[in-house]
C-alpha positions, 0 to 999 in steps of 0.5 A: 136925873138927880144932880151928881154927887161928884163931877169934874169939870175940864180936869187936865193933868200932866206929869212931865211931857205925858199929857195923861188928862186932857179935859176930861169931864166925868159925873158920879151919880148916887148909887153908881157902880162906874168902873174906869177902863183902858190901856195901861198909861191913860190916868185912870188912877190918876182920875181917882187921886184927884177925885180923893183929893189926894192929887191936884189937877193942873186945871179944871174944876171939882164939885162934890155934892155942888161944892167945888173942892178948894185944894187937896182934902188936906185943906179942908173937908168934903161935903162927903167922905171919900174913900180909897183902897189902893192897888197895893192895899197900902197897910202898915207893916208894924201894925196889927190889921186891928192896927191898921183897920182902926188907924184913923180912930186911934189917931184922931178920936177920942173913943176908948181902946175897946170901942174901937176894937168893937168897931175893927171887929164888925168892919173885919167881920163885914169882909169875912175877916172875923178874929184876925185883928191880932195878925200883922199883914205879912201874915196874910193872903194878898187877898185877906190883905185887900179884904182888910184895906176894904174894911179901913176903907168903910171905917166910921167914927160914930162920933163924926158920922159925917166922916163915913165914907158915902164913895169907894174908889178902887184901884185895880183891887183884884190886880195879882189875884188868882180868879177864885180870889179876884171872884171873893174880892168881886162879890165883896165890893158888891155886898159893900154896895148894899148892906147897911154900914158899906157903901152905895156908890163906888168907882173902880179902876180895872183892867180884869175882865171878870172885874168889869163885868161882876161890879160895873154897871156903867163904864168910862173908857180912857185914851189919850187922856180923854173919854172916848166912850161911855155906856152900859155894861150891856153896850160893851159887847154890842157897840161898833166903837173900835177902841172898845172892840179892840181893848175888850177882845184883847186885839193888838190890831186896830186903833189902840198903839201897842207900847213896846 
């Protein structure tokens, strides 16, 4: 096997008294399409501020492409680009999606107006969201509003190619959507897995079903702040493991402590 283009090594993480990481190691291999799962409260969002740089760990170690991370990504660049959509898509109300899609080249490239607008457009065009750039984002759908925050996420400087994003991390991208909505967004993050200019490789966090089962090929299960299981999407209807048969069938009863 390849050497992983991300791995994390006895990252833990505490906030306050909750201990949501404790040691967990965690490898991210070119091409994976790895969904993160678990009970709600477990630092499964947590794992990908950290993988983003976003967040530092309390201990541990992180390797991108073999380079360990020295600080937050504000510090200094990754040997790839990582990108993030967030749970909530996160876009700026005052701003156009053109706005919103090219925020990064407007504010730190030297391309002109237009040449962004040409590359907002084919990144709109690219989730289905062809000739919206002049809307604001109160007037979209919540999942147009995914769609878009998908196409910030793949946003390239052709200047700075380096800068692509080669990893996608998804958190919770079909939360609050109707299923037929949640199947586009699903189908979506598969087509960005594979066409030219996407992304072939990519995390998600989940809790939906049908999202674990139409975009993840490996998965990571979290609880009580560590990996207490990983396999195939196939071996999650098969294995004997007692977390997984509670959590998938949705069980109050077996070794999951139900909150409240």
């Amino acid at each position: 096997m390849t050497d992983p283009i991300i791995e994390l090594k006895g990252i833990s993480k505490t906030f306050g008294n909750n201990k949501v990481l404790d040691n967990i190691d965690l490898t991210i291999y070119q091409g994976d399409a790895l969904g993160i799962i678990g009970p709600s409260g477990t630092g499964k969002s947590t794992i990908l501020r950290i993988i983003a740089g976003l967040t530092a760990p309390d201990s541990g170690e992180i390797y991108i492409q073999g380079v360990r991370r020295k600080g937050l990504i504000e510090d200094g660049a990754d040997a790839i680009g990582i990108g993030m959509v967030f749970q909530q898509a996160a876009l700026f109300d005052s701003l156009t999606v053109e706005e919103n899609v090219g925020f990064l080249l407007y504010q730190h490239s030297k391309l002109s107006k237009r040449r962004i607008r040409d590359l907002v457009n084919h990144r709109l065009e690219m989730v289905g969201l062809g000739g919206i750039g002049e809307r604001y984002p109160s007037e979209l759908s919540g999942g147009m509003r995914k769609r878009v925050s998908f196409a910030r996420a793949i946003m390239a400087n052709p200047d700075r190619p380096q800068d692509s994003a080669e990893v996608l991390l998804y958190d919770e991208p079909t939360a609050g959507l109707d299923p037929i909505a949640s199947t586009v967004i699903e189908d979506l993050i598969r087509e960005l897995n594979s066409i030219q200019g996407g992304c072939g490789t990519y995390a998600i966090v989940t809790h939906q079903d049908s999202t674990i089962r139409r975009t993840a090929d490996k998965l990571v299960f979290l609880y009580q702040g560590k990996v207490q299981w990983q396999g195939s999407i196939n071996e999650v209807d098969t294995t004997d493991h007692p977390l997984i048969r509670q959590f998938m069938s949705g069980s109050i009863k077996g070794p999951i402590q139900v909150v409240g």
